[in-house]
C-alpha positions, -999 to +999 in steps of 0.1 A: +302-053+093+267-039+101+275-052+142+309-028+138+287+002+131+266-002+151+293-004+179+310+027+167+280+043+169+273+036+203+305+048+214+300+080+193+270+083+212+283+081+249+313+107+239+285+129+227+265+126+257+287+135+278+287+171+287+313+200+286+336+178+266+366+196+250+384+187+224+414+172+241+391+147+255+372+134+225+414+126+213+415+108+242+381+085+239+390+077+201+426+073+205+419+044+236+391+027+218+417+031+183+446+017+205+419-016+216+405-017+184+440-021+172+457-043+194+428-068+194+430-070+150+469-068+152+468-100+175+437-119+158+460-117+127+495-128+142+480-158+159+463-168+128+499-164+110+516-181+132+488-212+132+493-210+095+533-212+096+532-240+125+507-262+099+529-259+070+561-267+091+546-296+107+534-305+071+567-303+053+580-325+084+555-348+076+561-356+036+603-350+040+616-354+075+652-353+061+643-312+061+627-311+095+658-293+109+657-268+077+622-262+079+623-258+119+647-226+113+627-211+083+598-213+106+611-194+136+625-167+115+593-165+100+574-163+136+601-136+148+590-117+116+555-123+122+553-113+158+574-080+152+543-071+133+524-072+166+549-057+188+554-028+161+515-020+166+519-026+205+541+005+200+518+024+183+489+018+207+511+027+235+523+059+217+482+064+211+478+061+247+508+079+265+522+103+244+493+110+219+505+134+189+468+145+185+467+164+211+463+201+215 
């Protein structure tokens, strides 16, 4: 946690160095690093879903295989629904990026 603020500080400090900055542009520095920031956590978290959903699938297999073709359905609906999750903050990085609300 302490190696987060720290970073955050250090990119507070380089927009605050920089000189003549309006406004508009500070929006713009926080919304690109939000956007990363974002994305990165967004993904972390689907691809450990997705590992966790792929174990238990391949574990249920494993102890009943008469469900394997049950279990193999369940599964993808459950990766659609996980990765959605992923796509649906995609889209908000993107709207972050390119058509910011924030700014002025």
């Amino acid at each position: 946690m302490k190696k987060f603020v720290i970073l955050f500080l250090a990119f507070a400090g380089a927009v605050f160095a920089a000189e003549a900055v309006t406004g508009t542009e500070f929006i713009r520095a926080y919304s690109v690093i939000g956007a990363g920031i974002g994305l990165g956590i967004a993904a972390l978290g689907g691809a450990i879903g997705m590992g966790n959903t792929a174990a238990a699938t391949i574990s249920g297999t494993a102890r009943n295989p008469n469900v394997g073709g049950k279990l193999t359905t369940t599964m993808f609906i459950a990766l659609a629904m996980i990765e959605a999750q992923v796509i649906y903050m995609l889209v908000v990085a993107l709207l972050l990026l390119f058509a910011n609300p924030f700014k002025v």
